[in-house]
Backbone as JSON Lines, residues from 0, in Angstrom:
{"i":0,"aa":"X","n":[128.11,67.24,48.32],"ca":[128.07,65.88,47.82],"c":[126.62,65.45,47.64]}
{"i":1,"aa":"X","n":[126.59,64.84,46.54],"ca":[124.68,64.16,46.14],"c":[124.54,63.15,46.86]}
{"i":2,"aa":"X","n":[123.51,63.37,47.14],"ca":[123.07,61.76,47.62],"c":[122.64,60.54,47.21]}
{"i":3,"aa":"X","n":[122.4,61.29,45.66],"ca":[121.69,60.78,44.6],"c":[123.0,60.24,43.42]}
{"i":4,"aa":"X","n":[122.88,58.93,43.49],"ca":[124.01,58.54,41.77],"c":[123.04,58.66,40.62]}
{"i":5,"aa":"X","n":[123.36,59.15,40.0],"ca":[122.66,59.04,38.5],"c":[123.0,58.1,37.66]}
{"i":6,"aa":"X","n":[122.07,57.79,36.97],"ca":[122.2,56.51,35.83],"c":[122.67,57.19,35.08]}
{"i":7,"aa":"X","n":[122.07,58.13,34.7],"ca":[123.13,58.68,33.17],"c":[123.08,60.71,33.4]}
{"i":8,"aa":"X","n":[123.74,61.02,33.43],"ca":[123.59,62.37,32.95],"c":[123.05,63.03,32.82]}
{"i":9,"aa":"X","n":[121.64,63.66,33.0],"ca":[120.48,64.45,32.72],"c":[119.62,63.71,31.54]}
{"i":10,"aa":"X","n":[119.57,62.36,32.27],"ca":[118.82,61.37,31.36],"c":[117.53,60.92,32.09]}
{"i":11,"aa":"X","n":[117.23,61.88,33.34],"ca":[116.29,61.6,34.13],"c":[115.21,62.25,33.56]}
{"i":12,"aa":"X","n":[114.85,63.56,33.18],"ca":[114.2,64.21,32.64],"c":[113.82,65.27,33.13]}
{"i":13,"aa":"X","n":[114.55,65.42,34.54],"ca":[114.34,66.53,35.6],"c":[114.98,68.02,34.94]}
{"i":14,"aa":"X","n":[114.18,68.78,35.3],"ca":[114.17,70.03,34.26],"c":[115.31,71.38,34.93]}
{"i":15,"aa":"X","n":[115.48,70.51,36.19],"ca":[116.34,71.49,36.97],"c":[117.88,70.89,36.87]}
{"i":16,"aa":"X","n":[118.34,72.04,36.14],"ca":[119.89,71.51,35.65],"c":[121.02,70.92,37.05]}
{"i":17,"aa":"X","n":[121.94,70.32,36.33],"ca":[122.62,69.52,37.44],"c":[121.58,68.25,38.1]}
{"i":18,"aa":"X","n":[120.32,68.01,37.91],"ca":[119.78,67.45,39.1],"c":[119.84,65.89,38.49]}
{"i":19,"aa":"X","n":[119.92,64.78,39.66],"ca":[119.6,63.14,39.03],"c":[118.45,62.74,40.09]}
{"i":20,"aa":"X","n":[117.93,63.29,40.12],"ca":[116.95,63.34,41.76],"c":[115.86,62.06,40.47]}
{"i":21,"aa":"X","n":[116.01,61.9,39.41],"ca":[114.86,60.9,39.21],"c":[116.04,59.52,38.4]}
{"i":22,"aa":"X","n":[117.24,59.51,38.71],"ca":[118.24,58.65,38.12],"c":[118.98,58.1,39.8]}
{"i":23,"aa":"X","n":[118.02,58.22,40.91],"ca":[118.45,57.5,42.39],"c":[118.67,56.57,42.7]}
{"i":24,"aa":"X","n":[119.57,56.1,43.45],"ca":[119.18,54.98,43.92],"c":[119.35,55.23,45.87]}
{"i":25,"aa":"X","n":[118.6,54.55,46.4],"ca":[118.33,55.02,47.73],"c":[119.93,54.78,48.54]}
{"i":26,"aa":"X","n":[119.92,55.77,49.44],"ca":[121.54,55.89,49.9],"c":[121.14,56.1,51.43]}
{"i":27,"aa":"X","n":[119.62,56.04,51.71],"ca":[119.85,55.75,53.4],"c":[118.52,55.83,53.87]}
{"i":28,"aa":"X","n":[118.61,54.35,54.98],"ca":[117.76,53.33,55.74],"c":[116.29,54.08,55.24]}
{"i":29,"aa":"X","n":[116.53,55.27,55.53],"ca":[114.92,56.05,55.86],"c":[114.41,56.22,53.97]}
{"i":30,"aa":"X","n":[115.2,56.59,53.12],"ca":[114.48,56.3,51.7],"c":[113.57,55.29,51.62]}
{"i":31,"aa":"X","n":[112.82,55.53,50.6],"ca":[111.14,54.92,50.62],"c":[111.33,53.4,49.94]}
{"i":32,"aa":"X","n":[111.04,52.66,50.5],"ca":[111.5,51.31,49.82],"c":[110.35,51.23,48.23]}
{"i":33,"aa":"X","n":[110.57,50.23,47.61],"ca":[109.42,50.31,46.39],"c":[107.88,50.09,46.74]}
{"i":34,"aa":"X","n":[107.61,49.31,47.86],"ca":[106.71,48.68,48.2],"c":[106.02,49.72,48.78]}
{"i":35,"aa":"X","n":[107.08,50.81,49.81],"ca":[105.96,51.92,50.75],"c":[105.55,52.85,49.55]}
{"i":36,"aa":"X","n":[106.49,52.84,48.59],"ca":[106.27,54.15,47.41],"c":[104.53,53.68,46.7]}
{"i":37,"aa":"X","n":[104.9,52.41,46.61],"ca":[103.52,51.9,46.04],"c":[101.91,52.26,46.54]}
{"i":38,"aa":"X","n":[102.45,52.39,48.13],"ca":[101.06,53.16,49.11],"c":[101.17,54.16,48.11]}
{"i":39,"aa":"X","n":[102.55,54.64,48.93],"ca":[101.61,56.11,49.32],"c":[101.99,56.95,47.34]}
{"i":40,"aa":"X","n":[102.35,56.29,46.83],"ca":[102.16,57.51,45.34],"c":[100.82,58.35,44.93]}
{"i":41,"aa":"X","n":[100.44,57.73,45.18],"ca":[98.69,57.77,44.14],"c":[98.4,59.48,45.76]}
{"i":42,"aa":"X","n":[98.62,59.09,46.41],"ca":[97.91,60.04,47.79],"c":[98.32,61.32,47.35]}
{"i":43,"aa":"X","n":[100.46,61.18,47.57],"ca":[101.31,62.09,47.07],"c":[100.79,62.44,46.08]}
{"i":44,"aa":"X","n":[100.98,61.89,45.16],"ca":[100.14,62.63,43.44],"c":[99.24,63.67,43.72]}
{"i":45,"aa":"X","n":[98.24,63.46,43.92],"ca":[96.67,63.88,43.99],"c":[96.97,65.01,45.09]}
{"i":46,"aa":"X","n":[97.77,64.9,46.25],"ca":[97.77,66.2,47.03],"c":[98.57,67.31,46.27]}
{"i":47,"aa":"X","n":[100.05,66.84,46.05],"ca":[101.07,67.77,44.78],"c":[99.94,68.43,43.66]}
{"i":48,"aa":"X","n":[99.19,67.33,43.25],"ca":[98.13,68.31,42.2],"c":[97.43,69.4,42.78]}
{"i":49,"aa":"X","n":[97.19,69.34,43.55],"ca":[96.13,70.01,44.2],"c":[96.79,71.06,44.67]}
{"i":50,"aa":"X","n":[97.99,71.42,45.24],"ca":[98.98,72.15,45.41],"c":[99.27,72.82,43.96]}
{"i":51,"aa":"X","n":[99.51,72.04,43.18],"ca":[99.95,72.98,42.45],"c":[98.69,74.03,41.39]}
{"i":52,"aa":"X","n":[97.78,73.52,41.33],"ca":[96.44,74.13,41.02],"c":[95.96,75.13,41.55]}
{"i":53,"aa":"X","n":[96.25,74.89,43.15],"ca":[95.89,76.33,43.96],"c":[97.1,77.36,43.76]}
{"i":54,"aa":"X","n":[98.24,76.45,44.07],"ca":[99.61,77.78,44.35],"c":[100.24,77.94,43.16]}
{"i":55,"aa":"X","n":[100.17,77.24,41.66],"ca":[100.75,77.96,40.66],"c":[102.14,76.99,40.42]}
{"i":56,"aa":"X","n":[102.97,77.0,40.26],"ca":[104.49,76.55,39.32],"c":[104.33,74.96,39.59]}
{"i":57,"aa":"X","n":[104.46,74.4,38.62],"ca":[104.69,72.99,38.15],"c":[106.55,72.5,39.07]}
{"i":58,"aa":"X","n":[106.12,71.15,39.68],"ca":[107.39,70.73,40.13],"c":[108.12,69.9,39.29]}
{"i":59,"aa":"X","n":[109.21,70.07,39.51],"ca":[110.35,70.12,38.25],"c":[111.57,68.8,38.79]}
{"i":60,"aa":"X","n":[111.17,68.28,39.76],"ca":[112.46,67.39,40.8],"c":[111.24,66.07,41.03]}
{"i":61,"aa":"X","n":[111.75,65.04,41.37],"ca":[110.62,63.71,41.11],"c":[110.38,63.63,42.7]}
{"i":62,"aa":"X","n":[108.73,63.52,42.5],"ca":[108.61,63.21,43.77],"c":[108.27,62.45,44.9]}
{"i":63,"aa":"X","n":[109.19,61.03,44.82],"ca":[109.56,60.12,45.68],"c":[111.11,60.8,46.09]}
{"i":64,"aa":"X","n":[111.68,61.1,45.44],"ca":[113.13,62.04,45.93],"c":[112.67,63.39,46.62]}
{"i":65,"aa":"X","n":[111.8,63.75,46.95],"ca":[111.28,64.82,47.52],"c":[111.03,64.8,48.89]}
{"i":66,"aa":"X","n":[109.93,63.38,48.7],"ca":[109.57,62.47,49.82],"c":[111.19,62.14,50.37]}
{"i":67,"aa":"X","n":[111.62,61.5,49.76],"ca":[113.01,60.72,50.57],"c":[113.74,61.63,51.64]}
{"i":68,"aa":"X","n":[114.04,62.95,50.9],"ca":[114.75,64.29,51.34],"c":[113.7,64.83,52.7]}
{"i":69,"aa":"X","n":[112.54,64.92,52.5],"ca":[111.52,65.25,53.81],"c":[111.45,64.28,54.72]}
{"i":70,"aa":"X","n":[111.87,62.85,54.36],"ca":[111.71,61.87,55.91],"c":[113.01,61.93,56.42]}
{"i":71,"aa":"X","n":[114.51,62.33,55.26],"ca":[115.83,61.95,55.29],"c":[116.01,62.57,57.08]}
């Protein structure tokens, strides 16, 4: 079962089939409210870059749903 409802169908833009991981809406206490996402994005960003520059493959799943799933 997802944890994730999707707004529409693979209308998120997420490249990994089946996925709505960027069509969410938060489904428990510990998901990132809008306000904490607002910290911490810009940090997340810039480290994920940096990750992916050193280690190679582009991430394909959005990542505040990434975040959500690692505090879940």
């Amino acid at each position: 079962m997802s944890v994730y409802t999707p707004a529409a169908v693979n209308a998120s833009g997420c490249t990994s089939p089946g996925c709505a991981c960027r069509g969410r809406k938060p489904a428990y206490p510990s998901d990132l409210a809008d306000a904490e996402w607002l910290v911490l994005e810009g940090e997340a960003r810039a480290v994920m870059a940096e990750l992916v520059t050193v280690a190679g493959r582009p991430m394909v799943h959005d990542l505040r749903a990434v975040l959500d799933a690692i505090v879940m």
